[in-house]
C-alpha positions as CSV (number, residue, x, y, z in Angstrom):
1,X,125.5,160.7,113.8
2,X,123.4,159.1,111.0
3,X,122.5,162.4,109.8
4,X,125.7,163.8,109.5
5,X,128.2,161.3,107.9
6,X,125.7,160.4,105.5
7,X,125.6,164.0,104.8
8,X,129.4,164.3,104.5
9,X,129.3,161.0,102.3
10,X,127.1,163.2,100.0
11,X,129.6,165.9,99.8
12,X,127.8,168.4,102.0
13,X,130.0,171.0,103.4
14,X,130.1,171.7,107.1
15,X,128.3,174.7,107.2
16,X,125.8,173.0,105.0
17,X,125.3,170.4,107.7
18,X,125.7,172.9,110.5
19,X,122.6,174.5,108.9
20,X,121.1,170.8,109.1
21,X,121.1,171.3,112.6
22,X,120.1,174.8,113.3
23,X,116.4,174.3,113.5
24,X,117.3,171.3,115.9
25,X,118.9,173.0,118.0
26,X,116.4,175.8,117.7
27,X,113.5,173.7,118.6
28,X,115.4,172.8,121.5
29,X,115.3,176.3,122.8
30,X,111.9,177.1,122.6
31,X,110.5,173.1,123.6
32,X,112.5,173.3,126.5
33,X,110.9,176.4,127.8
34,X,107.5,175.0,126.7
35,X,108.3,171.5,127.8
36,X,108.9,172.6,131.6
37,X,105.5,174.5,131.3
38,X,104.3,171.2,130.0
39,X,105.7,169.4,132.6
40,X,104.6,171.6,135.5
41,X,101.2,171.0,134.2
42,X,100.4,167.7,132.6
43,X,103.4,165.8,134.3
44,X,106.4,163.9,133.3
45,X,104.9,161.2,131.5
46,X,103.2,163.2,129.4
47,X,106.3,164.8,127.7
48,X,107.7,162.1,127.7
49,X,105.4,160.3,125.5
50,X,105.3,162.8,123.3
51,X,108.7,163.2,122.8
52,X,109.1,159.5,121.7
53,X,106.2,159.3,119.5
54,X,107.9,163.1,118.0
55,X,111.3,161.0,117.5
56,X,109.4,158.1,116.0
57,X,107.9,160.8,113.3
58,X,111.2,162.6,113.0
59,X,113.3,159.5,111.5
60,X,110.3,158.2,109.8
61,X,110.6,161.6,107.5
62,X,114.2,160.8,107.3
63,X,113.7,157.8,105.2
64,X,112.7,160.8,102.4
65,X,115.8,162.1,101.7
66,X,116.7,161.3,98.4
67,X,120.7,160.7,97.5
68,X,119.5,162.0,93.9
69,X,119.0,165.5,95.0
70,X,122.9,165.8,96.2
71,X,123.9,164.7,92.4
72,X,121.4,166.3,90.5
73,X,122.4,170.0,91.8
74,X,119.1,170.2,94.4
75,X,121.3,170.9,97.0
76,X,118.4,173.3,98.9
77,X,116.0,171.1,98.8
78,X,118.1,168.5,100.6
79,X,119.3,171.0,103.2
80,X,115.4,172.6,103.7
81,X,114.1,168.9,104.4
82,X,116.5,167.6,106.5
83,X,116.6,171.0,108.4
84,X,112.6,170.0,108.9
85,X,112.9,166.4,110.0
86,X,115.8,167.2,112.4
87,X,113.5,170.1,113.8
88,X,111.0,167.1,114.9
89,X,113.8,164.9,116.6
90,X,115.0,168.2,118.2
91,X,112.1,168.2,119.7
92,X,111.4,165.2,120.5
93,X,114.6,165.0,122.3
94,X,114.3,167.8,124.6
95,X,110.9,166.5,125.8
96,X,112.3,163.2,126.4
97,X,115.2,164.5,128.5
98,X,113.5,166.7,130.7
99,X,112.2,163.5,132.7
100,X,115.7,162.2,133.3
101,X,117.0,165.5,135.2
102,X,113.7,166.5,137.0
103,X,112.9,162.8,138.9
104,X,115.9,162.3,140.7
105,X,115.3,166.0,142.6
106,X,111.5,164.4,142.9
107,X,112.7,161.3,144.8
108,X,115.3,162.5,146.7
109,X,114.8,164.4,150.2
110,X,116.2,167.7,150.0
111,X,118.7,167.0,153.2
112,X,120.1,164.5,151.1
113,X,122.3,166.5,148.9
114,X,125.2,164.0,148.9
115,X,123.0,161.3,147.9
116,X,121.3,163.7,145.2
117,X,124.4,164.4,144.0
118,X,125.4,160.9,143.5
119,X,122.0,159.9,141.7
120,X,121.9,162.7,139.2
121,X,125.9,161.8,138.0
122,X,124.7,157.9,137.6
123,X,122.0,159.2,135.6
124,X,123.5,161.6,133.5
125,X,126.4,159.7,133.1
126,X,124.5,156.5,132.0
127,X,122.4,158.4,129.7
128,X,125.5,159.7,127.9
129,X,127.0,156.4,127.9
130,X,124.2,154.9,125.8
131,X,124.0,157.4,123.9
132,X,127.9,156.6,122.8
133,X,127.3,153.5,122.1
134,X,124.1,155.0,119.6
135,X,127.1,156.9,118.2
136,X,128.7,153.5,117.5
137,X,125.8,151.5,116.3
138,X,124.8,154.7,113.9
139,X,128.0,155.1,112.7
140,X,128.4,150.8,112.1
141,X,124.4,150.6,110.7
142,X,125.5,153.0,108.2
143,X,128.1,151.0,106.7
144,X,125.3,148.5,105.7
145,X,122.8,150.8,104.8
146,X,121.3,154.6,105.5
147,X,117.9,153.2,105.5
148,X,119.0,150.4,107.4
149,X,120.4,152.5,110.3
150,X,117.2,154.6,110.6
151,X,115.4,151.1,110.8
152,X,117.8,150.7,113.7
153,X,116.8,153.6,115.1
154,X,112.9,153.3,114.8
155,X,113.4,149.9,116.9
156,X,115.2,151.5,119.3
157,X,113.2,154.3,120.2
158,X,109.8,152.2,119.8
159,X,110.7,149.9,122.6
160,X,111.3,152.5,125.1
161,X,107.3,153.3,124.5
162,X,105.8,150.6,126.8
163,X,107.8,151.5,130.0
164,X,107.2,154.6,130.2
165,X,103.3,154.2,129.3
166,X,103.2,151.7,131.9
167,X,106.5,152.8,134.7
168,X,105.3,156.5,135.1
169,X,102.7,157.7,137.3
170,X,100.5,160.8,135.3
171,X,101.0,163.3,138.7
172,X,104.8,162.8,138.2
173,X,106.2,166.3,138.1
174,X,103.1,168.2,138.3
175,X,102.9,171.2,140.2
176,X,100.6,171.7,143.1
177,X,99.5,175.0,141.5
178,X,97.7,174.5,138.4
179,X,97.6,178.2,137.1
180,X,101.3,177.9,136.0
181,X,102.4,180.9,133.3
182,X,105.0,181.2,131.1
183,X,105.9,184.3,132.9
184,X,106.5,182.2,136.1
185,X,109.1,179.6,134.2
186,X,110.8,183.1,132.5
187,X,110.5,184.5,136.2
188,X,113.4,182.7,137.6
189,X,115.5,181.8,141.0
190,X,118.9,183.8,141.0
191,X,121.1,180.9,140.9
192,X,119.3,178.9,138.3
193,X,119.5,182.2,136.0
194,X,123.0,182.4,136.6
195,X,124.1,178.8,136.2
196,X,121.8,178.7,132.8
197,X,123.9,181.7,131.1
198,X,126.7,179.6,132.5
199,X,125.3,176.8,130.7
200,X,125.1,178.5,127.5
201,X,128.6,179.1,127.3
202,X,130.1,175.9,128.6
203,X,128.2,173.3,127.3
204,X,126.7,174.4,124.4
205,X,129.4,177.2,122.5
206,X,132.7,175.3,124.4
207,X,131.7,172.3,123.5
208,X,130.3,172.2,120.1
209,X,132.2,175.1,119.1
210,X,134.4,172.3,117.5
211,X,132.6,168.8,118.8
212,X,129.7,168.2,116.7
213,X,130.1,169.1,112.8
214,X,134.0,170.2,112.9
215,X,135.4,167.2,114.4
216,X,133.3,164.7,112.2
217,X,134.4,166.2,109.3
218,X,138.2,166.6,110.3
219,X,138.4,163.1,110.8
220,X,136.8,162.3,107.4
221,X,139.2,164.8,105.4
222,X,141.6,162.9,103.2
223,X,143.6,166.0,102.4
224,X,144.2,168.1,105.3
225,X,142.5,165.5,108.1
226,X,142.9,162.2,109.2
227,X,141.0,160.3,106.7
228,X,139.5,158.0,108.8
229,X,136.6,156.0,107.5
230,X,132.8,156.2,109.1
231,X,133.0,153.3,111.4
232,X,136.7,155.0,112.8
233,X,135.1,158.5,113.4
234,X,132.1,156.5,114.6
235,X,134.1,154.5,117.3
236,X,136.3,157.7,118.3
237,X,133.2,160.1,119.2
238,X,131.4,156.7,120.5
239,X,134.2,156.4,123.0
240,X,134.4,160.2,123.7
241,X,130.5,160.1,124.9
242,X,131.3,156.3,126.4
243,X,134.4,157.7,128.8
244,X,132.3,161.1,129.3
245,X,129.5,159.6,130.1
246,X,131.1,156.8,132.7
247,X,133.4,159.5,134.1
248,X,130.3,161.5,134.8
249,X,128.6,159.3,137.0
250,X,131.4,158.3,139.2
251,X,132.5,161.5,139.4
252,X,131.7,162.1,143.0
253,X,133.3,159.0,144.0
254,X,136.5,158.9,142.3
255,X,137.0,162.6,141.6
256,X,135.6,165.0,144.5
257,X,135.1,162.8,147.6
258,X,138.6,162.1,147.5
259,X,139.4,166.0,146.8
260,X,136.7,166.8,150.0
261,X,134.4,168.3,147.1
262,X,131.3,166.3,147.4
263,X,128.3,167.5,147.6
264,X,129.9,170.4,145.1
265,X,129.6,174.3,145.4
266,X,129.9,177.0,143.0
267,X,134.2,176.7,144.4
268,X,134.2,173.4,142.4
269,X,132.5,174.3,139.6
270,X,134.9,177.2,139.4
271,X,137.8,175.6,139.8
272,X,137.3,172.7,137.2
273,X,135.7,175.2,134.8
274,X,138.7,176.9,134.7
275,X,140.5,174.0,134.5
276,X,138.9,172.9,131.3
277,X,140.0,175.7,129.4
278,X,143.7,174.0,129.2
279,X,142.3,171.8,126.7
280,X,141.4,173.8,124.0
281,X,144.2,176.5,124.4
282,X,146.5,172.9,123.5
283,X,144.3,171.9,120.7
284,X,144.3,175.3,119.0
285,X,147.9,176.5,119.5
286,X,148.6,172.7,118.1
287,X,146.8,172.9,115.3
288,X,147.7,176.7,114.6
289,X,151.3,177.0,115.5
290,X,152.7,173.6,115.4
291,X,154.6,172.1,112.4
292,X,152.9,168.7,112.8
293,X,149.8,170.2,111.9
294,X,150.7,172.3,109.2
295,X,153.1,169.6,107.4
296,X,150.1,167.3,107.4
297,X,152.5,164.7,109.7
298,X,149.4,162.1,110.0
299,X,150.5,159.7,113.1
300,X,151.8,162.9,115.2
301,X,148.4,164.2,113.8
302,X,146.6,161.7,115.4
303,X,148.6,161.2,118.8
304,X,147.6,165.1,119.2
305,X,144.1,164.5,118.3
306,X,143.6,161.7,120.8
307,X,145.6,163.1,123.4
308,X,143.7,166.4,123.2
309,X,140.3,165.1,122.9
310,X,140.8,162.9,126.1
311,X,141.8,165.4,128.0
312,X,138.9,167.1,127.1
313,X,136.8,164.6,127.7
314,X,137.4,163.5,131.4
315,X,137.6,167.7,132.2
316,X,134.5,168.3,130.7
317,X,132.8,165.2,132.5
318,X,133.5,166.3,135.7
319,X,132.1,169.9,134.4
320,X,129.0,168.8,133.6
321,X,128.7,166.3,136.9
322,X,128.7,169.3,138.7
323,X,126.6,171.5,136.5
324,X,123.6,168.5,136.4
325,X,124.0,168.6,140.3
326,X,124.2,172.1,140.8
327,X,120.7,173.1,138.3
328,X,118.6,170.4,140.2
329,X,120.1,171.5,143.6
330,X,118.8,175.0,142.6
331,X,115.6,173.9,141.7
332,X,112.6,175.3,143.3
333,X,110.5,172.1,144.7
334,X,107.5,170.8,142.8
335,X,108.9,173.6,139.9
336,X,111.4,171.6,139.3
337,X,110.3,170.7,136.3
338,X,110.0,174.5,134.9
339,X,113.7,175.0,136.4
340,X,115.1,172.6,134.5
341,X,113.0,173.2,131.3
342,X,114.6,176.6,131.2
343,X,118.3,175.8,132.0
344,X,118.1,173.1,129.1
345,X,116.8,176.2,127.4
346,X,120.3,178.0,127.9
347,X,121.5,174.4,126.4
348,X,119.8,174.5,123.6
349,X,120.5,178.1,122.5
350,X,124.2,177.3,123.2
351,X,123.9,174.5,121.2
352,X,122.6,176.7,118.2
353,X,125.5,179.0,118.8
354,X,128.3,177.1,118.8
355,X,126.8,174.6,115.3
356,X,127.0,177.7,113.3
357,X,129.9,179.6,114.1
358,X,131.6,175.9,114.1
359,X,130.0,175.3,110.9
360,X,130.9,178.9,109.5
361,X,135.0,178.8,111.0
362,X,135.1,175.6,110.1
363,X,134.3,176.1,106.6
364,X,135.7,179.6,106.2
365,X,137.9,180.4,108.5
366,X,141.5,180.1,107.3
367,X,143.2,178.9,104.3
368,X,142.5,174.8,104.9
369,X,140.5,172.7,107.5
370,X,143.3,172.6,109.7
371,X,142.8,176.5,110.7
372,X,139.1,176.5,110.5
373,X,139.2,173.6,113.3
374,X,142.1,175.9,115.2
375,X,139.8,178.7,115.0
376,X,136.9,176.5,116.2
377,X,139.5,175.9,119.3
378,X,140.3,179.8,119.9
379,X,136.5,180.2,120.2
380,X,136.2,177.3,122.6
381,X,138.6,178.7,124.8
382,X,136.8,181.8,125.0
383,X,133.0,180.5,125.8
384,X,134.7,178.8,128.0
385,X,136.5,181.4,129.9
386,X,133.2,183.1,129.8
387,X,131.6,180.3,131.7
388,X,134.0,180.7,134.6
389,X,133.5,184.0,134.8
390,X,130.1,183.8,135.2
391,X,129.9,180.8,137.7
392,X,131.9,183.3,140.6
393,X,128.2,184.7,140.5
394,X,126.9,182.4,141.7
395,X,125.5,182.6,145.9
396,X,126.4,179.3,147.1
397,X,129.6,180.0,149.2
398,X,128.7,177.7,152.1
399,X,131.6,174.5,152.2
400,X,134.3,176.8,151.1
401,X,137.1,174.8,148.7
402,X,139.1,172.1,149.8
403,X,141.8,169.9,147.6
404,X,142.3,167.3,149.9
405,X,141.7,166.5,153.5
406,X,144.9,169.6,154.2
407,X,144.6,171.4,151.4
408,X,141.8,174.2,151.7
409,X,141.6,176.5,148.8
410,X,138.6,178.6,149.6
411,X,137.1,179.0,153.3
């Protein structure tokens, strides 16, 4: 978030900024393939503890970008060393996720699947909350100062250090095995293949397609957006991640118990997947089609935006409740490490995907910002079609699909 408005305060285009991101999102791909071979051998503590102190090194190189080069026509230069310093916090942040989604399957008896279900949407969902209200902080910070925000940030991240030097045991996610190969993490289970491909297209291209640089700078347009300043577009993705993130973990709870969908099958994740895809089919015939849009009507504009987005936002928590439950439910016992190391994998090329071809429809797509973020919607739609597709692969038909305690879908 940091990263990103500054960059738009600069005058960076989105495809600029989408470039900004690619070697994240990159390094994402190949550290979580490498991190769950790390994992499997050296534990969770270990890549953990590197991750942070890669974060720490990440923003520190941050503090290097110079507003100077963005006036004085060194554009590149700008672009190649931010690329560079978000590559490290790509990183980093990979490593330091892994341990979140691999413990809970660690602790948790494998009969237990309701209760496993329950713990991974808590975690999930509380990680994503705090990480919308990091969206907030970043986005207020900013407002001060850029360096002060990265200060902000360096605080943050260094007082996570101590507990996980001194919470973690070193033979936490170890495998019993210690000859582990990257053949074997390539070499996986049918479902968690399946389910990963699934992954790509969901979260990362469905998602992003129009989440993470479009929307941002949509918001910030004066002419053909909303014109909101930092702290508004800061607030509004805050509370998208804050509501996905608290929808997520009481997703079993509120959502599927009720529905006589907990613990959740490959039906569920089929059903809501599908459902998702009403969203962005709104958003883009909205923003391509309808007048409000295209006559620039600013408080219609914004009832749309909201309205869209939320929607959105509880469908795609309930998506990804299911998905986090489903990947460590897949997972092969002390591998699970490995198994989740290569789904996030799947994340992180998705990811990738769907920052540049937002970054590239956003930017070129169309005669104004308004069709390059419809287009961004079209492509959402399809990734995610794509996704449901996919999940009927899937061989977990045991629980059938009910909606309700009367009402069975699937049997």
């Amino acid at each position: 978030m940091i990263v990103l408005l500054h960059a738009y305060n600069l005058g960076f285009s989105a495809w600029q900024v989408a470039i900004m991101f690619s070697l994240y999102e990159l390094a994402g791909v190949i550290t979580n393939l490498l991190a769950g071979l790390m994992g499997a051998r050296w534990g969770i503590k270990a890549t953990l503890l590197t991750g942070l102190t890669l974060q720490l090194c990440g923003i520190g190189m941050l503090f290097g970008w110079q507003e100077s080069w963005a006036r004085n026509n060194e554009t590149a230069k700008a672009i190649i060393f931010v690329t560079a310093a978000q590559m490290l916090c790509g990183i980093a942040k990979d490593l330091t996720k892994l341990g979140g989604k691999t413990v809970t399957k660690l602790v948790t008896p494998d009969e237990k699947q309701s209760r496993l279900f329950k713990v991974v949407s808590f975690i999930t969902g509380l990680k994503n909350t705090m990480k919308g209200v990091g969206y907030f902080i970043g986005a207020a910070a900013l407002t001060f100062n850029y360096y002060f925000a990265l200060a902000l940030l360096l605080l943050f991240v260094a007082a996570a250090m101590p507990w996980a030097i001194v919470g973690l045991s070193n033979k936490l996610g170890r495998a019993r095995k210690e000859n582990v190969k990257l053949s074997t993490i390539i070499r996986q289970r049918y479902n968690v293949n399946v389910l990963s491909v699934a992954r790509f297209f969901l979260f990362g291209s469905s998602r992003d397609m129009w989440f993470e640089v479009p929307l941002p700078f949509f918001l910030r347009d004066h002419i053909y957006g909303l014109g909101w300043q930092r702290v508004a577009v800061g607030a509004l993705l805050a509370g998208f991640i804050i509501l996905y993130g608290q929808v997520q973990s009481w997703t079993p709870q509120l959502v599927l118990q009720p529905l006589k969908q907990s613990p959740a099958n490959k039906y569920v994740q089929i059903l809501w997947n599908a459902l998702l895809t009403l969203a962005p089919i709104f958003m883009a015939l909205m923003l391509l089609v309808s007048p409000v849009f295209i006559t620039h009507q600013l408080q219609a504009m914004t009832g749309v935006m909201i309205a869209g987005i939320l929607v959105y936002c509880v469908l795609f928590a309930v998506n990804s409740s299911v998905h986090s439950f489903l990947i460590v439910k897949y997972a092969d016992g002390d591998k699970v490490a490995m198994n989740v190391g290569f789904y996030y994998m799947a994340n992180a090329l998705g990811r990738l995907t769907g920052t540049l071809v937002s970054g590239a429809l956003y930017s070129f797509a169309g005669a104004n910002a308004v069709y390059g973020l419809g287009w961004c919607f079209v492509a959402s739609v399809a990734f995610a079609a794509i996704s449901t597709g996919l999940t009927v692969l899937l061989k977990d038909d045991m629980g059938g699909l009910m909606c309700g305690s009367k009402l069975r879908l699937v049997s």
